[in-house]
Structures are given as C-alpha cells and as structure tokens.
Legacy VTK file of the C-alpha trace (Angstrom):
# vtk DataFile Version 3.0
C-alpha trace
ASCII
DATASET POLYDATA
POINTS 273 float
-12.108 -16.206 -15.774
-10.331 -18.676 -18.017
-10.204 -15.819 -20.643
-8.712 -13.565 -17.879
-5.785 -15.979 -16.423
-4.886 -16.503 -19.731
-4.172 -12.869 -21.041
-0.154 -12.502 -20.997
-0.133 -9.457 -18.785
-1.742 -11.229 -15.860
0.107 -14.341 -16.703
3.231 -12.724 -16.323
2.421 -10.214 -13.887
1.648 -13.056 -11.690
4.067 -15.411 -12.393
6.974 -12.978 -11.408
4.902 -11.550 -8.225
4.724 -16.017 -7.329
8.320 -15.499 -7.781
8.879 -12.544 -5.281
6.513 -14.357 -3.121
8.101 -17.594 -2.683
11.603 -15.279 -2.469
9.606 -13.471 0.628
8.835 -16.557 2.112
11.645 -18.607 1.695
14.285 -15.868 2.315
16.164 -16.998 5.474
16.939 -20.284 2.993
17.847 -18.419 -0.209
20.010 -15.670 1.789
24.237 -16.519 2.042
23.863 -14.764 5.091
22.747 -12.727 7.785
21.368 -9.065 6.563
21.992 -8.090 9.858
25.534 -8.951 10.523
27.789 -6.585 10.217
31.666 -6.970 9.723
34.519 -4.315 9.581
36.735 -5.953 7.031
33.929 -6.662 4.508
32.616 -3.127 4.116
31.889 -1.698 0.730
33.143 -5.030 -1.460
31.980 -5.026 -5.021
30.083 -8.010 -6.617
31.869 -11.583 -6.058
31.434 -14.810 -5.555
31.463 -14.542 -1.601
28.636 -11.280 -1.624
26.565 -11.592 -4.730
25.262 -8.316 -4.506
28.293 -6.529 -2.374
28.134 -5.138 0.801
26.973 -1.692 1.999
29.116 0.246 4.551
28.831 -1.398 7.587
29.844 -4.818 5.361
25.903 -6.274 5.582
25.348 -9.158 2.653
23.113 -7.120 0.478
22.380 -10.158 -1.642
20.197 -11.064 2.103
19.354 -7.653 2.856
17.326 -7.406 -0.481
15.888 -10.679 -0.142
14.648 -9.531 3.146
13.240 -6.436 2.039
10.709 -8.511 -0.630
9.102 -9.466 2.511
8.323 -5.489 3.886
7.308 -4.755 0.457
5.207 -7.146 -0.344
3.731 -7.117 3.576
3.005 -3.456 2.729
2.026 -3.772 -0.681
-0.995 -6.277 0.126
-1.571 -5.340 3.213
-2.782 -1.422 2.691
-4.537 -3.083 -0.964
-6.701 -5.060 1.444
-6.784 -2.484 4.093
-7.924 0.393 1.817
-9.921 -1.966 -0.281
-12.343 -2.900 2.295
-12.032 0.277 3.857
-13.204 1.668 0.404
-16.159 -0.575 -0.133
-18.234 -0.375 2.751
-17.835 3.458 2.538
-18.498 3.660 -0.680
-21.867 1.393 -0.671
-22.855 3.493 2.591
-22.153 7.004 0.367
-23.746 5.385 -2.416
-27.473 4.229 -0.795
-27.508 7.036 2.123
-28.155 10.136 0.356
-28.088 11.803 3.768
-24.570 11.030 4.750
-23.639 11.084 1.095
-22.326 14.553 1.056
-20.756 14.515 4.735
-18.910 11.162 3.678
-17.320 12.872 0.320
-16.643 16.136 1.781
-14.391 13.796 4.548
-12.896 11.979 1.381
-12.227 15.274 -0.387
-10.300 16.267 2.574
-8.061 13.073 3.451
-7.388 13.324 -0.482
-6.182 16.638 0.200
-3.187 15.534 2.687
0.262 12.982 0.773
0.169 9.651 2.516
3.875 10.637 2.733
3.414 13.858 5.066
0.473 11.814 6.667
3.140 9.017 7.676
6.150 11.149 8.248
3.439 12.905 11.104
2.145 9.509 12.055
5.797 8.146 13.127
6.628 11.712 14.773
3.986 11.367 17.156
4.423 7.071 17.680
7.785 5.413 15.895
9.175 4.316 12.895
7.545 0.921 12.156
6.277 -1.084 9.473
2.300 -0.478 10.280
2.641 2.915 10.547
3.758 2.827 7.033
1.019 0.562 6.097
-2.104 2.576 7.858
-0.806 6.079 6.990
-0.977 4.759 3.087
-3.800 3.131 3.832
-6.114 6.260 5.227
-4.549 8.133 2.044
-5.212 5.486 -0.509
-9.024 4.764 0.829
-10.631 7.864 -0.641
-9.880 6.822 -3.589
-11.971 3.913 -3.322
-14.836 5.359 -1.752
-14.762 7.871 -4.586
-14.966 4.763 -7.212
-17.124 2.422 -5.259
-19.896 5.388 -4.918
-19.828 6.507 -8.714
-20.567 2.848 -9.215
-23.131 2.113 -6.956
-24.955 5.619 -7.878
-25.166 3.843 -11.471
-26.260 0.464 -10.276
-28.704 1.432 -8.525
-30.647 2.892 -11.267
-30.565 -0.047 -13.160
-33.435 -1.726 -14.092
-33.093 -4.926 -12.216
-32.153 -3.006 -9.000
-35.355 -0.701 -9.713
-37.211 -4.447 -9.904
-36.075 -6.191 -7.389
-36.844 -3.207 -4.604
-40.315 -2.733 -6.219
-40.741 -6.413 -5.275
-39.755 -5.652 -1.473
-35.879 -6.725 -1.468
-34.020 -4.837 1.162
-30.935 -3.011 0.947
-28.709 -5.460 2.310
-30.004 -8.247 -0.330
-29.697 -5.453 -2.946
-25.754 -5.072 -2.133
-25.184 -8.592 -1.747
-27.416 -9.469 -4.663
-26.779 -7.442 -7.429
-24.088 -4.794 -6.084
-20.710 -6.278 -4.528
-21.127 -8.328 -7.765
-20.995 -5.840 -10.833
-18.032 -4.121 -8.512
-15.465 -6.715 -8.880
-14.379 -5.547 -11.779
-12.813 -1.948 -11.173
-12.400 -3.305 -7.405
-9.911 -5.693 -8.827
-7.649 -3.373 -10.876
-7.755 -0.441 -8.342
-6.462 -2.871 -5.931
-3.772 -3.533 -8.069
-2.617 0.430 -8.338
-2.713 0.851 -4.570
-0.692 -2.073 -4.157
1.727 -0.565 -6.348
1.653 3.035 -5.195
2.275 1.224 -1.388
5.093 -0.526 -2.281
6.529 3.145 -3.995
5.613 4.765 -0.866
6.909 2.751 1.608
10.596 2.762 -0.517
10.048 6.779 -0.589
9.479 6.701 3.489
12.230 4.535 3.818
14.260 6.416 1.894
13.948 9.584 3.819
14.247 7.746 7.284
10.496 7.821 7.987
9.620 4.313 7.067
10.327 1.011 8.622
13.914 1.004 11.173
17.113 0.806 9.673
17.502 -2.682 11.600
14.845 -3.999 9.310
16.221 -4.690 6.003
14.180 -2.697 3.081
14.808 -1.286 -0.418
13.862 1.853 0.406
16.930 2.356 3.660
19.403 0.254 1.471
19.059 2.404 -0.949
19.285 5.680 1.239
22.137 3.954 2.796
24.595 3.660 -0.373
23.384 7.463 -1.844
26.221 8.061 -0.110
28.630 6.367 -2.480
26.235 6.239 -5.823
28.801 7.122 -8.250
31.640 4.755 -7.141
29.678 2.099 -5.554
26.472 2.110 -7.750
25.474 -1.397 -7.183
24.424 -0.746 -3.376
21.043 0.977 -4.982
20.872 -1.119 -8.342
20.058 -4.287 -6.775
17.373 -3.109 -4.531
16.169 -0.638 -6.862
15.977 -3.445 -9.936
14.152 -5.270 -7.184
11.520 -2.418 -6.740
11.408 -1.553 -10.062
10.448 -5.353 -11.573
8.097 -5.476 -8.648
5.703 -2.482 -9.622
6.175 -3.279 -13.134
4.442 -6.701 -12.514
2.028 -5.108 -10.239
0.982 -3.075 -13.334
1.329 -5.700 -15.934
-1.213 -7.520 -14.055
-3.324 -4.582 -13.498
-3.607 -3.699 -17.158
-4.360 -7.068 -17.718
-7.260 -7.467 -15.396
-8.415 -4.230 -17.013
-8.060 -5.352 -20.418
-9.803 -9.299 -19.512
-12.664 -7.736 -17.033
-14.162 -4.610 -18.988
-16.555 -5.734 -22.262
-15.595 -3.084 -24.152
-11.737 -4.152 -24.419
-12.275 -7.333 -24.758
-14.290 -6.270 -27.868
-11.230 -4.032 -29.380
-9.038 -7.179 -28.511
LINES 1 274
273 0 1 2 3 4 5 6 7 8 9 10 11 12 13 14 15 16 17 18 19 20 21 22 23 24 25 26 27 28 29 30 31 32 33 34 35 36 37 38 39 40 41 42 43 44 45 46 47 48 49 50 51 52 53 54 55 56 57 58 59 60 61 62 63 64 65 66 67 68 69 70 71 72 73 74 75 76 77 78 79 80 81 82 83 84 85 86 87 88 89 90 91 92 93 94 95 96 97 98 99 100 101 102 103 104 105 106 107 108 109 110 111 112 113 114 115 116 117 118 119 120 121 122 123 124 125 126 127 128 129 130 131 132 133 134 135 136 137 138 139 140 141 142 143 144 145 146 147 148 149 150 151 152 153 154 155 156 157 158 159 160 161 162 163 164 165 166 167 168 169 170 171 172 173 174 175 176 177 178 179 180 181 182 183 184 185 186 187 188 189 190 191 192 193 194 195 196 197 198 199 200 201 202 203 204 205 206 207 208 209 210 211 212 213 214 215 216 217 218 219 220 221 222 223 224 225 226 227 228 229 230 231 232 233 234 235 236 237 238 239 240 241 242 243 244 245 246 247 248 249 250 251 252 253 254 255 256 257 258 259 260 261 262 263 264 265 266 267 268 269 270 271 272
C-alpha cells in the first residue's frame, strides 16, 4: 500500500480531490456571497474584483454558486460509487456461487444495461421530482450492472482456484469462503471500477442538470449554471468556463487516481513499471 500511495497519479489525483473536498465542506466560508441572492443591477458582470467569477443573469455570485456545486458533485459522485459498489458485490458473489440464479441474475443485468441512466433519471423525476437522490439512484441502478458483471467473472475464477478447491474439501462454508479468500482478491478491480463510476456520476449528474432533469435550479450545480449562461456563450463565456474547468479538473483527478490504483494494484503493471 506504501507502493500504491506513492505512485504520482494517486498522489495527485487525491491531493486535488482533498482539495475539492475541503472546498465542499468549507464552502459557506470560502464563498463572497450568497449563490442564492439575486440582484437586478449586478446581472451579467464580467470577472472583477467584487464577483470573481461574474454573475449569471439573474446577478447570482458565481464564484459561490460553483463552490456550492463541488458539494452536489461530489455528494453524487461518492454517493452512487458506494451505492452501486455494494449493490454490485453482493450480486455479483450471489451470481457467482448460485449457479441456479446465475443466469436469471445476468439476464436482469443485461437488461438494466440496456436502458441510459440518463433516460432512466429523466423517467425517474417525471414520475417523483427533480432532486438530488433521484439523480444519485437512477445512476446508481444503471451503473450496478456493471459491477455485478465484474464481481461474477471474478468470483467464477476464484473459485476454481486451488486454495478455494482446498479449503471446501476441508468443510469451509460459503460464507467463510467469501469472507476468507473472496472479498479479498476483489479489492483490486473493486477499487478502480469505483473510481470510473464515480466519475461517470459526476458527468451524469452535470448532463441531467444541464437538460433541467437533475437537481432544482435553486440548488447551485455545474451542470444548471452552465445550462443557465448557454444562453450568452459567445459574449459571456465565463458563466460556463468556471463551472465547466471545475468539472473538468474534477473527473480528470477522478481518473488520474483511477489509473493509478490500476497501475499500483495489478502485478503485471507493476512488473512493466
């Protein structure tokens, strides 16, 4: 693990998400501010020393506003990674040791693979509202098959291994078995997996917001800042650069640190490296 923390993708890809953390948590200090307030004679203002980042049209601080939005992302981000994680694991370890169920449980899979988490939220919020967890469980039942499908390839070759093969020969029951030797040897491809959903949640919660089917345009996020100045892109670009530079360094060190976990956790890498 020493090895790992010290490869510079996952040092950097987790000193800058730190960063975006502590800017999450510490946003009502850091903001100039309130994202919500809105003011007739400020609307539109370019760049200055009284709005960092301008204003949008109604004359919000968008300097707050995208220091408030870290705080959906990253709730979104981590939230359907954890969601779709666990989600992913004890379906996959049930596929993997039940060859009963096996082929009911992928042919579900295959199917909720089938449907965009985009179209799966947009129907989600038509039938309840626009709010955050929507967002976060309509990514979250599109990004678990995906995990199940991993999670069972693995387990199908673990438990052919020797050692497995030993260890139930001398009586050890399934539970033990996952516990023992199973959960273990999945870390691994668990870890960097995590890492891409976290990324493609944070994408498709911007993309939802975007289109007005995310969180509500009282709560401050990239994604409706953005789709609020699209408007006025080519004379009044900065209203999407800032929370668009925002998203954009985000997922970048979401993938830094993926490739880096990669790269530190499988043998074979570390060999080439």
């Amino acid at each position: 693990m020493q090895r790992a923390a010290s490869h510079p993708n996952i040092a950097g890809g987790l000193a800058v998400l730190a960063l975006l953390i502590l800017v999450a948590i510490f946003a009502p200090w850091l903001g100039t501010k309130d994202p919500t307030a809105v003011s007739a004679f400020d609307r539109a203002k370019p760049p200055s020393a009284a709005f960092w980042f301008g204003t949008d049209l109604l004359g919000r601080d968008l300097y707050s506003r995208v220091l408030y939005g870290t705080r959906v992302s990253l709730i979104v981000g981590f939230s359907v990674a954890l969601g779709s994680t666990i989600l992913g694991v004890l379906i996959g370890v049930f596929a993997g040791f039940m060859h009963r169920f096996d082929a009911i449980v992928m042919r579900v899979m295959d199917g909720l693979m089938a449907i965009p988490s985009i179209l799966l939220a947009i129907a989600l919020i038509a039938l309840n509202r626009a709010s955050i967890w929507n967002v976060i469980l309509a990514v979250t039942i599109a990004e678990t098959p995906r995990v199940v499908r991993l999670i069972r390839g693995v387990v199908l070759f673990l438990r052919e291994e020797l050692y497995v093969e030993a260890a139930r020969s001398c009586g050890a029951s399934i539970p033990w078995l996952v516990f023992r030797h199973i959960l273990p040897n999945t870390f691994a491809p668990i870890a960097v997996q995590a890492t891409y959903i976290c990324a493609v949640a944070i994408l498709a919660e911007a993309a939802l917001s975007f289109i007005g089917a995310g969180v509500p345009p009282s709560t401050p996020s990239w994604g409706n800042i953005m789709a609020e100045g699209r408007s006025l892109w080519q004379i009044k670009p900065y209203i999407i650069f800032f929370p668009a530079l925002f998203l954009s360094i985000t997922v970048l060190a979401i993938n830094m640190l993926g490739d880096g976990l990669r790269d530190a956790l499988d043998p074979c890498m570390r060999k080439r490296m």
